[in-house]
N, C-alpha and C positions, 0 to 999 in steps of 0.2 A: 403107920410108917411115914417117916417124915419124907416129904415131897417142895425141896424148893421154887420148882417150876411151877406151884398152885398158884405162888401170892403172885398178882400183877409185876408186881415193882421188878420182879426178876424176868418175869415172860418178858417186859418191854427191855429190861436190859438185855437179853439175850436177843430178840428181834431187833437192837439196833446196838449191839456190842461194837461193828466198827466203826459208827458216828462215833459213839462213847469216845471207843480209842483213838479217834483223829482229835476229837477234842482234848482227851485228855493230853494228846500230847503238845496240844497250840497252849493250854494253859502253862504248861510246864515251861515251853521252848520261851512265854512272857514271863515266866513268876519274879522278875523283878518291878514287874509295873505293877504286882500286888504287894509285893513287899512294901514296896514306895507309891501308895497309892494315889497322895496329894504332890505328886511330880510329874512333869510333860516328861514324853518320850524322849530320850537324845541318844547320840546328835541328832537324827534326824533333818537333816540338814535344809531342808524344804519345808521340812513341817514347821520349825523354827522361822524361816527365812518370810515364809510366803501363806502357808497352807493356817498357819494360827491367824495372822491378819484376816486370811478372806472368810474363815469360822468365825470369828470372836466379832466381825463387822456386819457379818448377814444375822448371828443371833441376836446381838444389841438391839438391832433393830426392830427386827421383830417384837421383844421382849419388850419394848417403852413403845408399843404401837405404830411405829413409822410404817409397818409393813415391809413387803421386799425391795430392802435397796437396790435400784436400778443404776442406779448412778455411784460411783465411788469419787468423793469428793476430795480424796486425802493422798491421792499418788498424782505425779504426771498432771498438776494443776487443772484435776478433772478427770475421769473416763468413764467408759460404759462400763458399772460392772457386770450387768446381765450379758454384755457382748465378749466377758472371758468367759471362757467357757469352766476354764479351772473352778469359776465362782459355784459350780455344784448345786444351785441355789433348789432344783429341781429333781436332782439325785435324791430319792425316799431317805437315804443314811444320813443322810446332810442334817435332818431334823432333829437327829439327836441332840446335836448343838443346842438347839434349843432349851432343850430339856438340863443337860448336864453341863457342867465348865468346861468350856473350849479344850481348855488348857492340858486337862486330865486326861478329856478323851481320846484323845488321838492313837493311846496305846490301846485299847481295847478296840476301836476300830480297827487296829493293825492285826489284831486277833481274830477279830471275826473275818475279815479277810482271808489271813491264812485257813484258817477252820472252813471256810466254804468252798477256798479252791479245791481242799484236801476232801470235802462230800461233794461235791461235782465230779473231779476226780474218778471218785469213786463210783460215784454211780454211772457215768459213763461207761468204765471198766466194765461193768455188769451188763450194760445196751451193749456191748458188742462181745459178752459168751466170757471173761474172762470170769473164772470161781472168784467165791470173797476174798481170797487171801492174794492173790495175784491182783486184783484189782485192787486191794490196800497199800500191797506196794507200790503201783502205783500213784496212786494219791501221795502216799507221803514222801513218795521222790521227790513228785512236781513240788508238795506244798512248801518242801524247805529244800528246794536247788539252789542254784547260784541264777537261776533269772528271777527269785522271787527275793530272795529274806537279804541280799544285799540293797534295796529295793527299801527296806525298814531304815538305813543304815544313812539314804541320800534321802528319805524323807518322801518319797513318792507315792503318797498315798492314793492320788487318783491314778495312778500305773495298776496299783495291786486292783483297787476296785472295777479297773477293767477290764483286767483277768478272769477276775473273779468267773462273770457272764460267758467265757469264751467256754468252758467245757459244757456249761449249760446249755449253747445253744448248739454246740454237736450232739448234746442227748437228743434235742427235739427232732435237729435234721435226720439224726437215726431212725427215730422212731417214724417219721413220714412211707420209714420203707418197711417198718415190720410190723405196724399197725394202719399204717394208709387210713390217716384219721387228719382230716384237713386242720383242722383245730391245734397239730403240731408244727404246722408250718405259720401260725399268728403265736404261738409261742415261744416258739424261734425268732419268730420277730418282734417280740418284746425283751426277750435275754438281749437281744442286739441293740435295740431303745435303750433297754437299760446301759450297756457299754458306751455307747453316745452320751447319756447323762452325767455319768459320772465324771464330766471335764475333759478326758484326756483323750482330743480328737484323734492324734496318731495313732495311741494304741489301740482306739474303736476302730479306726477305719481298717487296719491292719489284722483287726480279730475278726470284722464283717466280712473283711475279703477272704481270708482264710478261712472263713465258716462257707461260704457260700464256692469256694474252691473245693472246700473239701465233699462236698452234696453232690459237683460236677462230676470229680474222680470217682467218688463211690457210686454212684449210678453207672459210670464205666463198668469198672472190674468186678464190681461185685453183681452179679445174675439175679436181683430180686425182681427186675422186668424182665419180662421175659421177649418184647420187641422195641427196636429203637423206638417207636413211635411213643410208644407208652416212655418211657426213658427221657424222651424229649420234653415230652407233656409233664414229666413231672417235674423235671429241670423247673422249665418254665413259671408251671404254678405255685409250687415254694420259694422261689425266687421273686416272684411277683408280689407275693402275699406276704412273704418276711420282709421285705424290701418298704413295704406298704405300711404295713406296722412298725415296724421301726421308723419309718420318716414319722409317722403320724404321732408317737410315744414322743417323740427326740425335737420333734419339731419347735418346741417350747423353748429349746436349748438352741438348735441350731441357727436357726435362722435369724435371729438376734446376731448369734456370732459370724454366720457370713457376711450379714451387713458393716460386723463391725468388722472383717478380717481387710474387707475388699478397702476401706482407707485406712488401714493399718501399714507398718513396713512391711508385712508382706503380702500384701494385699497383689502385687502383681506375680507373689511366686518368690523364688528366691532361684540362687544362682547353683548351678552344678557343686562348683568347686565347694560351697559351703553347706549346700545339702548333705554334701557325704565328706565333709569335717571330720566326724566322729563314724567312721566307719571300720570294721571290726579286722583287722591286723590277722593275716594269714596265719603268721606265728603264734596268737594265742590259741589257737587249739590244741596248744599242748595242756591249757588251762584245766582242761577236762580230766586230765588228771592228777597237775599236780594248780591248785586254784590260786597260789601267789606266787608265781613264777614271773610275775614283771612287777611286785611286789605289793605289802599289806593293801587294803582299804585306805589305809587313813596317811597314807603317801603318793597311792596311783589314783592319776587323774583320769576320770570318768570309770573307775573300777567297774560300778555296776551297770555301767551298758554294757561290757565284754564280758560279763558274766556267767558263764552255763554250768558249772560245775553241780552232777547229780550224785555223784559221790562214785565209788570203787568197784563197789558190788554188782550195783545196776552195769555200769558198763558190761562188766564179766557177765551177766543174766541178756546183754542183746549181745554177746557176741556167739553164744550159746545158741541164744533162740534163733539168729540169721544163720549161722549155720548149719542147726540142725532139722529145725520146725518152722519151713517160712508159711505163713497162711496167707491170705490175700491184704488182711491188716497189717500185716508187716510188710509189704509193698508200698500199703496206700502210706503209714507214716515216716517209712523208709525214704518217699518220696518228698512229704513236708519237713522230715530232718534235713534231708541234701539242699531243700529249695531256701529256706528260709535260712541256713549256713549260707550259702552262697547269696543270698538278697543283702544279711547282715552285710558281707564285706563288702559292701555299696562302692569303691573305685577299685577296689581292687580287683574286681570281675565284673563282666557287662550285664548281670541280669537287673542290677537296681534301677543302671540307667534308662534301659527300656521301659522299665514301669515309669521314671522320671520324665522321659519326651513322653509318652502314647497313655496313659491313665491318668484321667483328672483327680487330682488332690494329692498325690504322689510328689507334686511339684513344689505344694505347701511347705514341708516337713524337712528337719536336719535329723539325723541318727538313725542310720539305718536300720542299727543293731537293735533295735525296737522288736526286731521280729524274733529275735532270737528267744522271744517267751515261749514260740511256737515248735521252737527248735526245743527247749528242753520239754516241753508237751509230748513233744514225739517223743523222744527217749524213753520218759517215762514211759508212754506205752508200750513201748517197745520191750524195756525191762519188765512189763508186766504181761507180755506175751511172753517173754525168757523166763519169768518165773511160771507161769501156767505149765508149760511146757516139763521144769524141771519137777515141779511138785508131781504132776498128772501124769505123764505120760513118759518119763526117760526112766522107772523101773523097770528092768532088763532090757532096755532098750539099748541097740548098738548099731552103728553106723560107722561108716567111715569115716565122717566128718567130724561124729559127735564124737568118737573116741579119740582123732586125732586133733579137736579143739581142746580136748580135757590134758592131754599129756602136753600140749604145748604151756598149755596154760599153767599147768603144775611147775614144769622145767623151768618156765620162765619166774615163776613165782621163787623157787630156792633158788636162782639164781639173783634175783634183787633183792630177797635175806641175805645173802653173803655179802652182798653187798651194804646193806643198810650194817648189818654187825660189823662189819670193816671199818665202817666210817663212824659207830659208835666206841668200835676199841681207839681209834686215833685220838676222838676227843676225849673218851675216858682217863687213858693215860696222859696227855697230857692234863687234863685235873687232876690226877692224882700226885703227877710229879711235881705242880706249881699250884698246889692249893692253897699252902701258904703265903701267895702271893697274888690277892687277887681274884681266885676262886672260877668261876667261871667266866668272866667279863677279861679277865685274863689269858683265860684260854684261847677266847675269839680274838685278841690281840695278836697271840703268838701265831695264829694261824691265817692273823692279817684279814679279821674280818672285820670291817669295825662298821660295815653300811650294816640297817636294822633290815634292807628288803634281804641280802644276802643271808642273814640270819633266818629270816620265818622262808627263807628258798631252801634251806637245811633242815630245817621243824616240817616242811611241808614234805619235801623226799624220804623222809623217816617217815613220816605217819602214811605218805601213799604206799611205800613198802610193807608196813605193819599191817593196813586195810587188805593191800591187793593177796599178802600171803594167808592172812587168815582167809579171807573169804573163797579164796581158788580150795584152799584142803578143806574148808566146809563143803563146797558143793562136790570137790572131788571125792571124798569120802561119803557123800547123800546116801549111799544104800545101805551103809554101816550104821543110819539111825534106824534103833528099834521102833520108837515112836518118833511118825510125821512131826507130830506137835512139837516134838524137843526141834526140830530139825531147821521148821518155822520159825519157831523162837529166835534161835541161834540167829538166823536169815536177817529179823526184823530188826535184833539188836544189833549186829551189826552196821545196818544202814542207818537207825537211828543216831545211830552212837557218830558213824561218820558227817552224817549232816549236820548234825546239832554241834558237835566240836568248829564243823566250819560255819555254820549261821551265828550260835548263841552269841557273839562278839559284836554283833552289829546291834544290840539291842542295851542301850542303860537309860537313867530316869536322870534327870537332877530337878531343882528347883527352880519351879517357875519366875520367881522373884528374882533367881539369880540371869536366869536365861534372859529374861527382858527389862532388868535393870536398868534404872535413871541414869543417864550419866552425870554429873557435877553442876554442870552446868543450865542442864536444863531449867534452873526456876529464873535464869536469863527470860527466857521467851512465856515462862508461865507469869511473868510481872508486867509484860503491856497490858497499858487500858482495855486493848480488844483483843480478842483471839482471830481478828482476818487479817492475819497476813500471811508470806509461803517461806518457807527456807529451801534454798539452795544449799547443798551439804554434798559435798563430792568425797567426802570421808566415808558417808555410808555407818557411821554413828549414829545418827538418827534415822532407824530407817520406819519401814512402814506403821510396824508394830510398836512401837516405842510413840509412833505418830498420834496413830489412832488412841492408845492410853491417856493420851497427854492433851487429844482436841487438837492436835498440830497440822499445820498442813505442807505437803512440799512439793518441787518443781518436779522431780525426779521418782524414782521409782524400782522395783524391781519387778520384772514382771516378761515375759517372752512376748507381747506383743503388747504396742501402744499404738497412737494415732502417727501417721506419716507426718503429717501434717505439720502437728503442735512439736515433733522432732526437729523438724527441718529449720520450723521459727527459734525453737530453742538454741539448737547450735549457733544460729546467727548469735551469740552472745559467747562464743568461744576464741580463742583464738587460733592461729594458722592454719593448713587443710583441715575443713572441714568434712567428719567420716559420714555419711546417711544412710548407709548398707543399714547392717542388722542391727548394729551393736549399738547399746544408748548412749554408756560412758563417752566424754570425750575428754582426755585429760591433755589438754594442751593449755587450759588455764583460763581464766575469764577475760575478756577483751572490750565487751559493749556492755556496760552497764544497765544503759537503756531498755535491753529486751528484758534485763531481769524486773526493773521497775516494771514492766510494761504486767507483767508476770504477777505482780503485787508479792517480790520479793522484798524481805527489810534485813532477812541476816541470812548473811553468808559464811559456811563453814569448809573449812581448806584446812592440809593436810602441812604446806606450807604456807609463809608469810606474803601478802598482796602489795603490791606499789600502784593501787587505784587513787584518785580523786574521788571525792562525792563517799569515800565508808568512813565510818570511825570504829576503830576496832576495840572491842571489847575485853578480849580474852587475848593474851600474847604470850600466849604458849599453844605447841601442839596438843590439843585441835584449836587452829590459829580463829575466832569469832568475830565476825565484823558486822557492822550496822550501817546500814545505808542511811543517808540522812535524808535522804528521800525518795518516796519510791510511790506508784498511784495506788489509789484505795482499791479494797477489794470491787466494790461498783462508785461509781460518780459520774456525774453529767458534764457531758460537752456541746459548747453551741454548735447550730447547726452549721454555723460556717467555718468548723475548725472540726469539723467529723472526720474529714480528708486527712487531716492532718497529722503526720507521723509523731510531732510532739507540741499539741495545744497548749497554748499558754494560758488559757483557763481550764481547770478542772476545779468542780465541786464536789467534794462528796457526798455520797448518800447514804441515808440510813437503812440498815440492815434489820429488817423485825424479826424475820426467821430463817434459819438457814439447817435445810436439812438435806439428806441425800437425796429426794426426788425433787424437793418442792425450797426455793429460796423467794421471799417476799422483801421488795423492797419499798419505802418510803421517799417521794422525792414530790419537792418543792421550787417551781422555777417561774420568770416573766418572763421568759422567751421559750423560744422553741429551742426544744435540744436534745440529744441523742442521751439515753442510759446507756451507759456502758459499761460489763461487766470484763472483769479480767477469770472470764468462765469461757472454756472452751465451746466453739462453734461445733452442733453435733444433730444429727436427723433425730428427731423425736423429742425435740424443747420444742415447747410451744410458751406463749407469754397471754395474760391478761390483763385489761387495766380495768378494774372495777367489773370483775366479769364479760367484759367485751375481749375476744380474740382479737390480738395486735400482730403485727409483722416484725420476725424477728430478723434480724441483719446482721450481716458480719459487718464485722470493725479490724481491721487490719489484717483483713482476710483469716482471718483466726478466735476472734472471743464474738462473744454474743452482746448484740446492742439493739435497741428498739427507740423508736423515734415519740417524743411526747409535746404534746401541743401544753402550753403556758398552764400555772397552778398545781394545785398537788394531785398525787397520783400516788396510787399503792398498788405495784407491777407484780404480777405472780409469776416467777417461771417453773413450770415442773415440765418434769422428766419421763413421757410412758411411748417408747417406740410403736409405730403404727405396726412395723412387720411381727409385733411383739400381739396385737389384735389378731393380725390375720392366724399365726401360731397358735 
């Protein structure tokens, strides 16, 4: 008799049938980045903007031997790039870069991410008693909500990969209390290293604190000690010990970046009012059920911070479970839905604030709503406590609650069908009576709809109508299935179907050729003699990535954190108030020539036409190009009696032998004494040689790097290895 349980290949697919199926469904929810294999993900808006530059610059490198670039020579005329932390350099996934094209991979890391949140997820569900199939829904709420796959859409790859770590390190805190195996509390603090690593300090510190909050409360409400003392002590020791392993894993990363944070602009903090900028609007909790109600993605600004939508179902599965079956876990996440709702609205209620004055590192950070991953976390559990419940335990079950949450919900359900069919016969007939005029786009006319958010506000109330009534008369009718399995099904397609209709939109391919395309112009700046000089470009036409392709270098930058410093010297080349808050732009137009020379600027790009002295303009059309007729070398010597001096009247220039991101070597030739000086940012961890002798490096106008040399030639090394980057 035939037996297909004998052959392996089916025993392991049946012992891990709902990995399979989370998988399979992250492959499905991408199959346009298999269709289109040789194209970047887009929009992806970060991934393009930022996250291609910082891959495509650490793999180069590595790949032609340089080793890991410390230094990024090509934005902000210099920066630390081991002190962004975005640069990932130490994040294990980051390697892939290496291995594959930048360019490619960014959509299949966007996969593995989904797929590991969705078996984290999952196996957590299992650490605290939920059956497989409640803990899958689960999983695939969280993996495709509205705090995660909008998230694909802005590009935020280190947000998801910080995620990622946050259910894993609630498995281990779990398990500290049902196996009391010390070994779980350094693996807790390695999921939490790893959330450090992966760049995105906010959403690490946010999922540590949250991990480490939730270890407090559970050790409250839940009885696995049985006296405070024991209770405290464990507090204590996992606390300690994840605390310990994560600095020690993260430490590579961190502390690089605090050295660079603290001369950064916001190296002293930032201000209230602009921390909570972007904090989450009372009003959109209506988002949760219907998700474009203050309209699309690709019109509403900052969409996916405000993001939570876990679709229709789930809702209806935690209104159930809270009112029929609260267990102690619906307490404890009941408590991180309310907190982390309430932190998101950062001014609109006082709890942000107090984390703001009284927790160190709270002060760093703008977007509250950061935490709201936390928020739809819970949910999800939540609806996977409402499914447990409904699968296992409400056959003949009756309550007063539970029958009078089923008949509300029902009532309420045929009454938003009448209403969605109401508002389908209005616009029915009106297509049918003006079809020949126009057809549908006519019809939103006649009914004076002509804004596009308006339109998917109407696509969105029909389909939360169509979701909310199917799903209320599935579960209202649950005893009416002969077979569970059909019952499931129905259950899983359902949510499926509703997340995927709202994610799958945020994900397409196009071509990378097209994406970081030359502009016209550029063989302007590929036909100087040299490649050292910087542009200035306030058009944002050339920006990082198009830089780096090209061997270009420039004044400016995209990036959430630069040096205070080389900002502050910069604007001095602006004109009228001058802004040195957060923001880098300053479009009040150029005014000092001087600081851009000083910069080893030679072409300037504007958006409008210039009435300077001293350019000659190349290009006289938008984007208007100009050329400095003079501007200082990238390094050249000055005598020592003119070091002081804000514009020496002698400068010589030097020769450049090698210029690479740690290590730049120059050639210089002089009979007197004189200062080298480079138009390179002044930064802790340059050191200089002359001939293998350790020299003193000096600032020069309080900003670039210069070193003093006594008469004849000299071949000056400066590289780049931060001491705190030793002690790490």
């Amino acid at each position: 008799m035939f037996h297909p349980k004998k052959f392996p290949i089916v025993r392991i697919i049946l012992q891990y049938k709902e990995f399979i199926f989370l998988l399979g469904l992250s492959l499905v929810f991408f199959y346009k980045i298999f269709l289109h294999s040789d194209q970047i993900i887009f929009p992806a808006k970060d991934v393009i903007a930022q996250y291609s530059f910082w891959r495509s610059f650490f793999a180069t490198n590595i790949l032609n031997g340089s080793g890991l670039p410390l230094w990024n020579p090509y934005v902000f005329s210099g920066t630390p790039f081991i002190g962004n932390p975005l640069s990932s350099m130490f994040y294990p996934i980051s390697w892939f870069f290496v291995c594959f094209n930048p360019d490619t991979l960014f959509g299949y890391l966007f996969l593995l991410d989904i797929f590991l949140i969705g078996a984290f997820t999952y196996i957590y569900g299992r650490t605290i008693n939920l059956d497989k199939y409640s803990a899958l829904i689960s999983a695939v709420i969280f993996m495709f909500c509205g705090a995660i796959t909008p998230r694909i859409f802005a590009g935020h790859l280190a947000n998801l990969d910080a995620i990622v770590w946050f259910p894993l390190a609630l498995i281990f805190i779990e398990q500290t209390f049902k196996r009391s195996r010390i070994v779980y509390s350094f693996l807790a603090g390695i999921a939490l290293g790893l959330m450090f690593l992966t760049g995105n300090i906010q959403f690490a510190l946010y999922g540590a604190f949250t991990a480490l909050l939730y270890l407090v409360i559970r050790t409250i409400v839940i009885d696995d000690l049985p006296t405070t003392r024991q209770k405290i002590t464990h507090i204590v020791v996992v606390v300690f010990l994840s605390i310990c392993i994560c600095g020690l894993i993260s430490a590579v990363q961190l502390l690089p970046t605090w050295e660079f944070s603290h001369l950064s602009s916001r190296g002293e903090g930032v201000s209230y009012d602009f921390s909570t900028e972007i904090s989450l609007p009372v009003q959109n909790i209506f988002t949760l059920f219907v998700p474009d109600l203050y309209g699309p993605p690709t019109t509403t600004q900052n969409y996916w911070e405000f993001s939570f939508y876990i679709g229709i179902l789930p809702l209806i599965l935690i209104i159930i479970g809270l009112m029929s079956h609260r267990t102690k876990y619906t307490g404890i996440f009941s408590f991180f839905a309310i907190f982390s709702l309430l932190f998101s609205a950062g001014r609109f209620f006082p709890i942000y604030s107090l984390f703001f004055q009284f927790i160190p590192g709270f002060s760093m950070f703008q977007i509250p709503s950061t935490l709201l991953f936390v928020f739809s976390f819970s949910l999800s559990i939540l609806a996977g406590l409402g499914c447990d419940f409904i699968i296992n335990k409400s056959h003949g079950f009756h309550s007063r609650y539970y029958d009078l949450t089923k008949n509300i919900l029902m009532n309420t359900a045929l009454f938003s069908m009448m209403i969605g069919i109401f508002v389908m016969i209005i616009i029915s007939t009106f297509y049918i009576l003006y079809k020949k005029v126009g057809g549908i786009l006519y019809v939103w006319n006649m009914l004076h709809i002509t804004d596009i958010g308006t339109i998917y506000l109407i696509v969105d109330f029909l389909v939360f109508i169509f979701f909310f009534y199917v799903s209320v008369l599935v579960i209202y009718n649950k005893d009416a299935f002969k077979d569970p399995r059909l019952f499931k099904i129905i259950l899983t397609t359902i949510i499926v179907a509703d997340l995927f209709l709202f994610g799958a939109r945020f994900i397409d391919t196009k071509d990378p050729n097209e994406v970081f395309k030359n502009p016209d112009f550029i063989s302007i700046f590929k036909s100087e003699g040299d490649s050292y000089f910087r542009i200035y470009d306030e058009t944002g036409i050339i920006d990082q990535n198009i830089a780096l392709r090209n061997k270009l270098y420039l004044v400016n930058g995209y990036d959430p954190t630069y040096l205070k410093r080389y900002q502050q010297y910069y604007l001095r080349s602006q004109s009228g108030d001058i802004n040195t808050t957060y923001s880098w732009k300053q479009e009040n137009g150029i005014e000092d020539l001087d600081i851009l020379r000083s910069l080893n600027v030679r072409y300037i790009i504007t958006s409008q036409p210039l009435n300077l002295t001293g350019i000659e303009i190349i290009q006289n059309k938008s984007p208007f190009i100009y050329r400095l007729n003079y501007t200082y070398p990238r390094a050249f010597l000055v005598p020592v009696s003119e070091f002081n001096s804000t514009k020496p009247d002698r400068l010589i220039p030097a020769h450049i032998i090698d210029y690479s991101p740690n290590r730049i070597t120059i050639h210089t030739n002089s009979s007197e004494d004189v200062y080298l000086v480079t138009s390179e940012i002044y930064y802790p961890g340059w050191s200089a040689e002359d001939e293998a002798s350790k020299i003193e490096i000096e600032k020069y106008q309080g900003i670039f790097r210069s070193v003093r040399l006594s008469p004849g030639e000299h071949n000056i090394s400066f590289s780049y290895f931060p001491k705190i980057l030793t002690f790490a």
